[in-house]
N, C-alpha and C positions, 0 to 999 in steps of 0.2 A: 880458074874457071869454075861454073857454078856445079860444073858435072863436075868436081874431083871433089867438090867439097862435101863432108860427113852428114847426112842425114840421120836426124837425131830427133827423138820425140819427147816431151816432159809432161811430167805428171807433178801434180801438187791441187791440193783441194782449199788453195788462198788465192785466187785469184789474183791481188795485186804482187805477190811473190810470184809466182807464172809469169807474170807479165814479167817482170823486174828479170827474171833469169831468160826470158826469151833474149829480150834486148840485151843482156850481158852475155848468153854467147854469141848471138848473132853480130855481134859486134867482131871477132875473131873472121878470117876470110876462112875459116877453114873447117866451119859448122854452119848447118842449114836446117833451123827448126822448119819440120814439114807438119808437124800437129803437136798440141794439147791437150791433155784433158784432167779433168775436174775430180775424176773417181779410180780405181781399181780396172775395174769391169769397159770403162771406154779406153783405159790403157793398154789391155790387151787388143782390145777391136783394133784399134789405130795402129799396134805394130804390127795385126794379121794384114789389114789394109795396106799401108804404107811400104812395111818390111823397110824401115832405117836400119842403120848402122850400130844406135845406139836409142834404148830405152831410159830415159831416164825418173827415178820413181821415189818417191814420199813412202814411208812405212806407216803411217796412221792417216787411210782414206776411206771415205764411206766404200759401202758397197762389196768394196772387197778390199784384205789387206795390202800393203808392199809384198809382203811375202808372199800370199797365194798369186796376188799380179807377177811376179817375177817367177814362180813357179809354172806357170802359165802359158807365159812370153816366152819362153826359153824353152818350152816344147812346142808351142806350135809356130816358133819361127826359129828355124838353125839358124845359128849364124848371128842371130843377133847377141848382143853384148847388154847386161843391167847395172847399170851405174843406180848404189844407191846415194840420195840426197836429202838426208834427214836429220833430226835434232838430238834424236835417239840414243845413245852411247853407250846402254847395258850391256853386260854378254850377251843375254837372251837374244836383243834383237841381232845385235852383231851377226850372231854363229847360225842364228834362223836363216839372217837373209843369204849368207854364203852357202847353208844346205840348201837352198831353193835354187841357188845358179848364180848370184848375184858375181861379177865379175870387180866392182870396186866395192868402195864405203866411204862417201865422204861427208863429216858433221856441214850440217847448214852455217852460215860464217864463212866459209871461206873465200877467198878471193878469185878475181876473174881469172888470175893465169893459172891458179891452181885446180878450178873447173875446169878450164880448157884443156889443161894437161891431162886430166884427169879422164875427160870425153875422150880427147884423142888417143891416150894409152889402152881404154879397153877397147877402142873400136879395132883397133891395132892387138889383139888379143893377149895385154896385159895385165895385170890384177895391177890394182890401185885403193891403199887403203890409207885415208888423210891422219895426220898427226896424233889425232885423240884416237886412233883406232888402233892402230900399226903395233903400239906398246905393248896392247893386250892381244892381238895374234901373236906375238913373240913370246910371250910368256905362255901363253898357252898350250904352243907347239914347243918349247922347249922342258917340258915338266917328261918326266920320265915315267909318271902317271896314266896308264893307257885310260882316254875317255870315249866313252859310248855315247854316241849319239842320246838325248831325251828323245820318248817317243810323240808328234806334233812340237816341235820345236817352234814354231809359231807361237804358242801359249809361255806363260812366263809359270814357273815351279809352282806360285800359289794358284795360277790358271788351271794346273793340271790336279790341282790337290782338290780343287771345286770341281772340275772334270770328273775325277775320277769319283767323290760321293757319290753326286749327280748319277752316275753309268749304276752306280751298285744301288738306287731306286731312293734317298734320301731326298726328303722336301728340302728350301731352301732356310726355314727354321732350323732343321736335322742339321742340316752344313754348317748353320753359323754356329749351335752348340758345338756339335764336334771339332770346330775349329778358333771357338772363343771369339767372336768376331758379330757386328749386329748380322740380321737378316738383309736390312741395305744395303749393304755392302756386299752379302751374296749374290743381291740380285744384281749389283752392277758387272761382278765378277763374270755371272751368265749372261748377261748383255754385251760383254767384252770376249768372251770364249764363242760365242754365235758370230757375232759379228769376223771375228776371226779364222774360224773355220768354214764363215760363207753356210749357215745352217740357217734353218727357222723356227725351228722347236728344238726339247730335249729329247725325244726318242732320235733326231738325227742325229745330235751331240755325240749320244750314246755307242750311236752304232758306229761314229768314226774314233771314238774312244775305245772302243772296242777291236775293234780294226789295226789297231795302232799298239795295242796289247796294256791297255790303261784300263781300271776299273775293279777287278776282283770280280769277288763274290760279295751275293746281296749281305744286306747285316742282318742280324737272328731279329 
C-alpha cells in the first residue's frame, strides 16, 4: 500500500539525472518520491515541508553544499535519514559528509537494486557505504593512529590552507606567493570556500575560520 511505502526526497542539480533517479526508484513498490529539488537550500525546505524518511543529496550544488544541506536536514528534521549520491570519492568529501550526519555514501553508477537497498537500509537506521567507499572506512577505522577531526571539514586541506591566509589578513596575490600557485587559482579556491561555507565576503570566511580555530596571527 502506498501508506507503508518510504517517502523519500532527491536532490541533484542535473535535472535529466533527477528525473532518471526519480523513475528508477519509483519503480521499487517500496519508495515514494514526494519532492525534488535543484539546490542545497530547497533540500532542506522540502524535508522541513515534507518530513520523508529519506533525504537523498548530491555533494556539489549551488546555493549551498551536500554537506551543509545534510548538516541542516538532520537537525531540523529528527528522524530523518541522508543518503549521499555523488561522484565524489576523496576522503575529504567522504569523512565531511559522515561528520554532518550523513547516514550512507553511495558513488553515482550504481545500480537500481543497490539504490533501493541502499534508501531502504538507512531509512531502517542502517549506515550504508557502496563499494568504492566501504575500503576506505575500514582502513581508516583500523589504523591505530588516533585522528582528530580537521577543523570545517567541508573545505579540502588546500581549502583550508587559502582559509586560513585569508583569516590572518593576506590579499589573494599574498596567497598565491605564499603558496607558489597563480593568483586565479586563488580566486577560484575563495569562490569554492564561499560557496562552501554558505558566506558572501571574506570578513565572514574569516570569522567562521575563526570560530573553528583556523587562522593564526596576522603576518608582520
Amino acid at each position: 500500500m502506498a501508506a507503508d511505502r518510504l517517502r523519500v526526497v532527491l536532490t541533484d542539480d542535473h535535472p535529466a539525472f533527477l528525473t532518471g533517479l526519480q523513475v528508477l526508484l519509483e519503480s521499487s513498490p517500496e519508495i515514494e518520491v514526494v519532492g525534488t529539488a535543484g539546490t542545497g537550500a530547497r533540500a532542506v525546505q522540502l524535508a522541513e515541508e515534507t518530513t520523508p524518511d529519506v533525504v537523498v543529496v548530491d555533494l556539489n550544488m549551488p546555493e549551498m553544499s551536500g554537506v551543509e544541506a545534510t548538516r541542516r536536514i538532520v537537525r531540523a528534521v529528527p528522524g530523518v535519514a541522508v543518503l549521499v549520491l555523488t561522484m565524489l570519492e576523496d576522503d575529504d568529501s567522504v569523512f565531511a559528509a559522515i561528520r554532518a550526519g550523513a547516514h550512507g555514501y553511495v558513488l553515482k553508477g550504481a545500480g537500481r537494486e543497490e539504490l533501493t537497498r541502499a534508501v531502504v537500509a538507512v531509512a531502517n537506521g542502517g549506515a550504508v557505504f557502496g563499494p568504492g567507499v566501504a575500503p576506505r572506512l575500514l582502513a581508516f577505522f583500523a589504523t591505530d593512529l588516533p585522528r582528530s577531526a580537521p577543523p570545517l571539514p567541508e573545505l579540502t586541506d588546500r581549502e583550508r590552507e587559502v582559509l586560513g591566509l585569508l583569516t590572518q589578513g593576506c590579499g589573494n596575490n599574498a596567497i598565491a606567493q605564499r603558496l607558489f600557485i597563480q593568483p586565479k587559482t586563488v580566486r577560484n579556491y575563495v569562490s569554492a570556500i564561499f560557496a562552501k561555507l554558505h558566506v558572501d565576503d571574506r570578513e565572514e570566511a574569516g570569522r567562521r575560520a575563526r570560530e573553528a580555530g583556523l587562522g593564526g596571527h596576522p603576518p608582520p
